[in-house]
C-alpha positions as semicolon CSV with decimal commas, in nm:
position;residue;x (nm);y (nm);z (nm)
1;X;0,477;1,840;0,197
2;X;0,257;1,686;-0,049
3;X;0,293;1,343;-0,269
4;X;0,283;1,352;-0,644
5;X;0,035;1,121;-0,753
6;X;0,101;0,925;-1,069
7;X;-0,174;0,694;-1,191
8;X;-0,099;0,413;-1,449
9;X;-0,316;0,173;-1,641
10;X;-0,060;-0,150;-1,589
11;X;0,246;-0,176;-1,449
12;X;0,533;-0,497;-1,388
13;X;0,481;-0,354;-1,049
14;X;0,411;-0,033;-0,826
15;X;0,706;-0,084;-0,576
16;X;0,963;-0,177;-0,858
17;X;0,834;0,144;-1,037
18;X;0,847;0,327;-0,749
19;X;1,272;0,191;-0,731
20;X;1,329;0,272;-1,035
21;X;1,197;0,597;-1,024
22;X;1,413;0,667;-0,745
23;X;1,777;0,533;-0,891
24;X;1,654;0,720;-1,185
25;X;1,701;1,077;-0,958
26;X;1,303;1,147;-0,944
27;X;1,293;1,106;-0,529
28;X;1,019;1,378;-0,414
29;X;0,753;1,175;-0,258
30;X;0,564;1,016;-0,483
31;X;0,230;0,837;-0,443
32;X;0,204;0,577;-0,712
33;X;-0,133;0,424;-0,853
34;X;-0,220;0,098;-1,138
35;X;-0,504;-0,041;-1,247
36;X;-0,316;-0,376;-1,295
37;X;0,021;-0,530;-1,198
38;X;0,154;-0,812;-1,410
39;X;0,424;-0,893;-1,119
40;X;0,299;-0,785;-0,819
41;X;0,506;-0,888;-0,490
42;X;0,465;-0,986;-0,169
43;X;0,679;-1,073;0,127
44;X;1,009;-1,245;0,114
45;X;0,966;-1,212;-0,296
46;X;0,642;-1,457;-0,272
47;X;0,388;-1,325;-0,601
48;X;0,110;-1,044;-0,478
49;X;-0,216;-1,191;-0,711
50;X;-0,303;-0,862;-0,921
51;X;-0,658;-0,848;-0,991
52;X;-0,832;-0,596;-1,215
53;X;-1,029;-0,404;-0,974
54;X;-0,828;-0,417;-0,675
55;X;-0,579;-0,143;-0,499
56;X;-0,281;-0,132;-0,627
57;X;-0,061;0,147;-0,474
58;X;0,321;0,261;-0,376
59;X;0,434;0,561;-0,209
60;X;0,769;0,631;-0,125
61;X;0,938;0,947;0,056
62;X;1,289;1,028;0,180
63;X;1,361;0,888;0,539
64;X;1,447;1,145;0,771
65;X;1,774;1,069;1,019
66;X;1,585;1,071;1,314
67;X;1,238;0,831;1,130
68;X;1,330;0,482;1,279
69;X;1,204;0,213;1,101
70;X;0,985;0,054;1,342
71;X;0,839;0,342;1,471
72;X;0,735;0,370;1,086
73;X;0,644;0,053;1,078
74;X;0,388;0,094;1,339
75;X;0,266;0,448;1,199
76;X;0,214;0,271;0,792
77;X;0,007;0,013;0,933
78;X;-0,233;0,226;1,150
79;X;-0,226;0,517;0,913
80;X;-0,376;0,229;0,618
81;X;-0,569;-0,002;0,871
82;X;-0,793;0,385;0,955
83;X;-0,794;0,477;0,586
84;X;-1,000;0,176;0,507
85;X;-1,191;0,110;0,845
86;X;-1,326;0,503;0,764
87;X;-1,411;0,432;0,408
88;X;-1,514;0,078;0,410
89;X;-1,697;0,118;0,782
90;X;-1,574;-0,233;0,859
91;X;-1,367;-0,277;1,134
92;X;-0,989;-0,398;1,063
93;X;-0,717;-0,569;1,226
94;X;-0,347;-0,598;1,195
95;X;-0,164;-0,925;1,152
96;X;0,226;-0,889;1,177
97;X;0,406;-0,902;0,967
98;X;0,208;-0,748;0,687
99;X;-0,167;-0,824;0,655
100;X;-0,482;-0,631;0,763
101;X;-0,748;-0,842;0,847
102;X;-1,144;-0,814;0,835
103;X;-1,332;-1,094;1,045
104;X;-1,012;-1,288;1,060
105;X;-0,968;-1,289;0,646
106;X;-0,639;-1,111;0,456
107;X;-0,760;-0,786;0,251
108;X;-0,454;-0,600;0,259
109;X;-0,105;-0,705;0,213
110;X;0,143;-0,428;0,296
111;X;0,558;-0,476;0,124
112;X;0,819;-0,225;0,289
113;X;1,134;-0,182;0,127
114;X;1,425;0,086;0,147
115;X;1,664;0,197;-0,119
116;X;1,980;0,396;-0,094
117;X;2,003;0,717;-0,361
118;X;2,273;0,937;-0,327
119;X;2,376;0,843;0,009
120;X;2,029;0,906;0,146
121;X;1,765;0,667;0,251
122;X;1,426;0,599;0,088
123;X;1,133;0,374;0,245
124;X;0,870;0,233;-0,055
125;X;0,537;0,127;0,096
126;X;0,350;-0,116;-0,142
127;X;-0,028;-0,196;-0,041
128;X;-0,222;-0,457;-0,233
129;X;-0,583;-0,430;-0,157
130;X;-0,823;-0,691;-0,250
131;X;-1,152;-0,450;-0,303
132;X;-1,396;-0,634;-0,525
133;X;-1,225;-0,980;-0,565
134;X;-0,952;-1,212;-0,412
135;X;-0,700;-1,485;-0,497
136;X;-0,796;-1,868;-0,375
137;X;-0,467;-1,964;-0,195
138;X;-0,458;-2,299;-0,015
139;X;-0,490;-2,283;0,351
140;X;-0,502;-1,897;0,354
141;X;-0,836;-1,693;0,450
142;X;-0,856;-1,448;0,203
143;X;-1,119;-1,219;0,135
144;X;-1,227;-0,862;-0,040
145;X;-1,286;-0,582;0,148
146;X;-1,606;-0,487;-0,051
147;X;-1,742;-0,828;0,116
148;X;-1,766;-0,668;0,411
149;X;-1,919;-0,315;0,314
150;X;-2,275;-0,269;0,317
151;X;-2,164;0,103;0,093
152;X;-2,030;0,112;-0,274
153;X;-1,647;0,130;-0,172
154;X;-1,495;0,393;-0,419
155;X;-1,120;0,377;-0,499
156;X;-1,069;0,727;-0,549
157;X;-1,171;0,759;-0,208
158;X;-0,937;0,519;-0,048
159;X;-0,664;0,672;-0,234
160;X;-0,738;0,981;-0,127
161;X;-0,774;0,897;0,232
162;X;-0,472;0,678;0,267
163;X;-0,303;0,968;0,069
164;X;-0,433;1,218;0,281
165;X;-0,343;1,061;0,596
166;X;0,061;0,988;0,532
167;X;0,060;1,355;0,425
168;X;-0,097;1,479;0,789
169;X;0,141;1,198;0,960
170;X;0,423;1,121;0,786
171;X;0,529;1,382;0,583
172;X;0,446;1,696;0,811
């Protein structure tokens, strides 16, 4: 199975589209791209800093009965930490509960969420990306994953990677 990708120039933000696309009755998997988020979100409902020219991206798919949540836990984060260590050529780390790391600096935030439609279980998976810039937040090492690249990172080609990749292991 393949996800529909949807690309839009600003959204409030790509995991409450992605909800509301799903309550609405529109639940094939769906791999959801914006240029800008005026409300992005983070963990525990904390604000996800939006900047034009960072990764912006939600995918969501039907759980399957026998898909347990950690085990999908596990798979989202390695499947996203290898998208960008093969694009970027940087080497990446994971920091539970939701950040991927390069030299010990935050470049990726990651939001899970599930909804209920119909009696049947969705997961959303929201990753933030800071690719050409990053928020100043006190007592937090955060950094941009271009920072790190001695190649032109391309967007369309994380995208497509990270797209690429849940389709070979999560949706097969």
């Amino acid at each position: 199975m393949k996800f529909h990708v949807l690309k839009f120039q600003s959204v409030k933000s790509t995991n409450d589209l992605a909800i509301k696309r799903i309550k609405s009755g529109k639940i094939k998997p769906a791999f959801l791209i914006a240029e800008t988020q005026k409300k992005g979100r983070g963990q525990y409902g904390r604000r996800w800093v939006s900047y034009k020219g960072n990764i912006f991206i939600s995918l969501y798919f039907k759980l399957r009965k026998k898909m347990s949540f950690k085990l999908i836990t596990k798979k989202v984060y390695t499947i996203i930490k290898k998208s960008i260590e093969k694009v970027a050529d940087v080497k990446v780390s994971i920091k539970l509960p939701n950040d991927l790391m390069v030299k010990g600096h935050k470049v990726c935030g990651i939001l899970q969420e599930t909804v209920v439609f119909n009696n049947e279980k969705y997961i959303i998976i929201g990753i933030g990306i800071n690719l050409s810039k990053s928020p100043s937040i006190l007592k937090k090492k955060i950094s941009y994953l271009q920072r790190y690249s001695d190649n032109k990172i391309k967007k369309n080609d994380i995208y497509k990677t990270i797209k690429r990749n849940f389709e070979k292991f999560i949706l097969k």
